[in-house]
N, C-alpha and C positions, 0 to 999 in steps of 0.2 A: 833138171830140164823143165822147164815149162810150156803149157800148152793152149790154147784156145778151143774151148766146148761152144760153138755156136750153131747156129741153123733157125730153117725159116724167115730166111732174109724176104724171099716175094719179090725180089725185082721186077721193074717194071709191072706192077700190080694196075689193076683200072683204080681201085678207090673212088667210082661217082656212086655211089650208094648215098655217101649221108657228105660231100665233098662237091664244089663246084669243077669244073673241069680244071681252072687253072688251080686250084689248092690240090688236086688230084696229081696235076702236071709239078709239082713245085713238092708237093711229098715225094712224088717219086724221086725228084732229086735229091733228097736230104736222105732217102733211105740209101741211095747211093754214093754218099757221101756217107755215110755213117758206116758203110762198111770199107771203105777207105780209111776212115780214120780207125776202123778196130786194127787193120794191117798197118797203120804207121804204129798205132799203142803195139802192136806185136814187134814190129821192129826195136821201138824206140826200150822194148822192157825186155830184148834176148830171146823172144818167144819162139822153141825152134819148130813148133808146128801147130797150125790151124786146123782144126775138124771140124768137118762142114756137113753137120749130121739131116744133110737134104735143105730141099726147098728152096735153095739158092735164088733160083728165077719161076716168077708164078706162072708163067704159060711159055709155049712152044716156041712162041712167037719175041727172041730177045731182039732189043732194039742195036744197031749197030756201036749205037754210044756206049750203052751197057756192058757190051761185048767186049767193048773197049778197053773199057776202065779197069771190067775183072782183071782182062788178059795181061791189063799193064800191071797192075800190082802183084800179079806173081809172074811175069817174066822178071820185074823189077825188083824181087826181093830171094834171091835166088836162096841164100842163105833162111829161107823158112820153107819146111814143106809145106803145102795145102793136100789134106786128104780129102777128097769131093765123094760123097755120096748122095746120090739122086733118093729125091724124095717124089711122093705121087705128083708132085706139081712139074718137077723136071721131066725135061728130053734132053735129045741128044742134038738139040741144034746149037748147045751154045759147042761145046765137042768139037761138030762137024764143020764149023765158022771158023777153029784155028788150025792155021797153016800146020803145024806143026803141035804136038804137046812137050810143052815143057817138063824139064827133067825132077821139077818140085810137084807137079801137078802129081798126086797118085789117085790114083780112082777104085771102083771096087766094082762086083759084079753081081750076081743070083747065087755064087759060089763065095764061100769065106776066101777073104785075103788078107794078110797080115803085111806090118811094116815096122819094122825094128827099130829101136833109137836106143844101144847097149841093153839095160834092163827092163826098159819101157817096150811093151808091145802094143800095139794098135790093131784090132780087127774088125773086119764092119763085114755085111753083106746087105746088098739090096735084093726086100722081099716082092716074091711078085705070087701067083697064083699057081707056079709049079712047086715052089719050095717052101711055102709060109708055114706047113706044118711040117718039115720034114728038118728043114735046116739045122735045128737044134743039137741032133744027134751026131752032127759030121762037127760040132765045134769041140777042139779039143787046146787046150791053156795049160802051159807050165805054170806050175804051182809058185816056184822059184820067181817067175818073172811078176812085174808089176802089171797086169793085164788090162786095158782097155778095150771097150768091145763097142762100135758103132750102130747104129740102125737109127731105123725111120719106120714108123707107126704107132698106133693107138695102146698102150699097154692095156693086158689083161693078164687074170692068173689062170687062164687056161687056153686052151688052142681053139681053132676057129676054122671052119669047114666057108663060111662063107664071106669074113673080112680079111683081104691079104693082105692087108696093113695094118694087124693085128701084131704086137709083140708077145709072144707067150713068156711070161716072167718068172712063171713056175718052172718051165724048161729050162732056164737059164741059171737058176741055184744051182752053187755046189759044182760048178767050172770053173774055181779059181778067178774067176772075175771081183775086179778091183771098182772098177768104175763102167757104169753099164752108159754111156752116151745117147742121149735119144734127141731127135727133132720129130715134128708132129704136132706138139699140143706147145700153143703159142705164150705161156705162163710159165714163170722160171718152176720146178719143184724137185725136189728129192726125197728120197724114202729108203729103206733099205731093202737089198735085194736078196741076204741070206746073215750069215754069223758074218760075214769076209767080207763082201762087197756091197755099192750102193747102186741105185739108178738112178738117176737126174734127167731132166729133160730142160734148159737151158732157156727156152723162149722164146723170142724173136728181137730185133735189133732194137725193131720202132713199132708201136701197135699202127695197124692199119685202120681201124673202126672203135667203133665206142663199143666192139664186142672183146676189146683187146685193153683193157685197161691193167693198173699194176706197175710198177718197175721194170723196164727192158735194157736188157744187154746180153753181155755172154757170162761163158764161165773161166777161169784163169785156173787149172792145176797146175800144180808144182811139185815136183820130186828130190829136189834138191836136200829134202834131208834125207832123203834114201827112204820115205813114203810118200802116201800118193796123199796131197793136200789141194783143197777146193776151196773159192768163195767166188761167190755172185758178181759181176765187177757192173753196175748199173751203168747205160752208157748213154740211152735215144735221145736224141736233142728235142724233142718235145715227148710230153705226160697227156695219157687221157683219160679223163676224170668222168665216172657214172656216181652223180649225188641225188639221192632222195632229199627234197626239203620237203618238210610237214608244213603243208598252211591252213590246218584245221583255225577256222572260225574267223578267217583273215577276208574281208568283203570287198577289198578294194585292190587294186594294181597295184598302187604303190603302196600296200603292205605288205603285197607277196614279194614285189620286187626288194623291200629290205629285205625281208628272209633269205630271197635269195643268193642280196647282195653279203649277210652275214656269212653264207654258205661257202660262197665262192671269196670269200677275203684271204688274201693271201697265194694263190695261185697263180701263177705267172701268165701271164697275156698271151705266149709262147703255148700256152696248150690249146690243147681240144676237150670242150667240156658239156657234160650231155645230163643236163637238169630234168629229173620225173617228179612233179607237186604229185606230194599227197596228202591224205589224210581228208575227212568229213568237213565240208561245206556246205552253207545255206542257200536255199534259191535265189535269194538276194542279194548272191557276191558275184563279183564282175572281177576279168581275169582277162586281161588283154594280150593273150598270146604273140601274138605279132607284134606288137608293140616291145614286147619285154626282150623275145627274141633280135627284132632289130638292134634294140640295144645294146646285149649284149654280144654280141657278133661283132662291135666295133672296139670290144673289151679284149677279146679272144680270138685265135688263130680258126678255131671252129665254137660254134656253141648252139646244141639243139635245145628244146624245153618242149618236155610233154605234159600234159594234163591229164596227171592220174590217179585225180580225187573223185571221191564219192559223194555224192547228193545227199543234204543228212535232212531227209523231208519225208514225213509221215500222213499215208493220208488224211487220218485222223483230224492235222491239223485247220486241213482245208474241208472238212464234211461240209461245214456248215459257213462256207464264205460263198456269198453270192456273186461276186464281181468274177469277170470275165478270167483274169488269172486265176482263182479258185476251180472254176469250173473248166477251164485246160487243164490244169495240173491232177485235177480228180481224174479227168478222162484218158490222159497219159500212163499215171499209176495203175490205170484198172487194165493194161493192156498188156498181151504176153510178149513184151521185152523181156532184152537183157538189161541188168539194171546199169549198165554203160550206156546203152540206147535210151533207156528214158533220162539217164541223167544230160545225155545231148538233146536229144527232144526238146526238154523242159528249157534247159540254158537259150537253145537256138529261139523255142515260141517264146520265151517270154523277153526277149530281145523284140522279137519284130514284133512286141505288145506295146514294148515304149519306144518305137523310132528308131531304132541303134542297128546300123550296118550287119549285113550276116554279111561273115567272111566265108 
């Protein structure tokens, strides 16, 4: 049998953080289309159930199209179950919006529930503030069977009196548990969970932000040889990419902009890509932000650039320079900034020292 480990989808997510409204509008399509097409790859490869270890939809508030598309791809694929467990981000409006719940829909509650597929078990429960340290002790797993165990929260190895969406991992050794499923933390990872079993936490479909970079997709178990086997199955239609380029001792734009252009060679246009310069520069280098950003914005699906190089200037150098820039740059240095603030300081005065636009 096989199965789908996914969760952290965020439907209908805002995305204007680092996103103009319509790239915001036009992700959220694609994130909703990418979990379409995990349900046809589930279809098209026998998949006989989807775990939806939370997060489904990122606020209360689902759109009716949304609501839509879920509901059609599990009325429409009757032959797969969908196990739905609510993560901190879910309500119950997407629930209370269908007429009816389908007979594939299973859900779960504050109390364990399980669902059988011959030797395959499935258990989840969603943690809230009455049970997040109690739950443990009421879970009990045939040895015999292949045990899958669901949630949503933050792993730890110990219990937690004030985060309920805390997994305690130490509680969880030593129950026969095969495969621990988790959603929550947006990065595919696994590790193990005692001699027996692992925990994985799967990811999310599609990163949302440049705080979500990596590989996205789900997970694909399979039991068809009579154990429980996993791999990563990478799926998001677009990659986002955080690169550091060093442009120590680089004085002009267009030699940062090679670096950058070396940087970014080879990545698809289709991404989102979020460039940080660094490394030590002279007062004398010029770095046309805006400019470099423009351009490359008409490269890429997104593309930020930060400036977060250090000022490699010694007072020393300037004691004894008489000219007007000498004696700013003394007077800047002798002040109690941070050395980020004198390095703008410096850059901004000595711009509007030779004529050149403050942005």
């Amino acid at each position: 049998m096989k199965i789908i480990h996914c969760g952290d989808v965020h439907l209908d997510s805002a995305m204007k953080t680092n996103l103009t409204s319509e790239q915001a509008k036009e992700r959220n399509n694609e994130i909703l289309l990418t979990f379409t097409k995990m349900v046809e790859y589930a279809k098209s490869n026998a998949v006989r159930v989807v775990m939806i270890a939370g997060d489904l939809f990122d606020t209360k508030n689902v759109s009716v199209k949304t609501r839509n598309v879920v509901k059609d791809c599990i009325f429409n694929n009757p032959q797969i179950d969908f196990l739905y467990l609510k993560g901190n981000h879910d309500a119950n409006n997407f629930l209370d919006g269908l007429e009816e719940i389908p007979n594939n829909l299973k859900l779960f509650s504050d109390k364990w529930s399980s669902y059988r597929y011959d030797n395959v078990v499935v258990t989840g429960v969603e943690l809230d503030e009455n049970n997040s340290n109690t739950v443990y002790s009421s879970l009990i797993l045939n040895k015999n069977d292949i045990n899958i165990v669901l949630m949503h929260g933050q792993e730890s190895q110990y219990s937690s009196k004030d985060k309920t969406e805390t997994i305690n991992l130490g509680a969880l050794k030593n129950k026969n548990v095969d495969y621990l499923a988790l959603g929550h933390i947006h990065t595919y990872k696994e590790n193990a969970l005692d001699q027996r079993g692992i925990y994985c936490y799967c990811g999310c479909l599609e990163g949302r932000g440049y705080d979500e970079c990596s590989a996205k997709g789900f997970v694909l178990l399979n039991t068809d040889r009579g154990q429980l086997e996993h791999k990563f199955v990478e799926f998001s239609r677009r990659v986002i990419y955080d690169i550091q380029a060093d442009v120590s001792n680089m004085n002009t734009t267009n030699e940062v902009d090679a670096v950058i252009g070396h940087a970014t060679d080879g990545i698809s246009r289709d991404s989102l890509v979020k460039i940080g310069l660094t490394g030590n520069v002279s007062v004398d280098s010029e770095r046309n932000i805006s400019y470099l950003s423009k351009k490359y914005n008409d490269y890429f699906f997104s593309f930020k650039i930060y400036d977060q190089t250090k000022l490699a200037v010694n007072i020393e150098d300037y004691r004894y320079d008489a000219s007007l820039r000498g004696e700013f740059i003394r007077l800047v240095l002798q002040q109690n900034y941070t050395e980020q603030e004198k390095k703008e300081v410096i850059e901004t005065g000595l711009k509007a020292l030779v004529g050149e636009e403050i942005e």
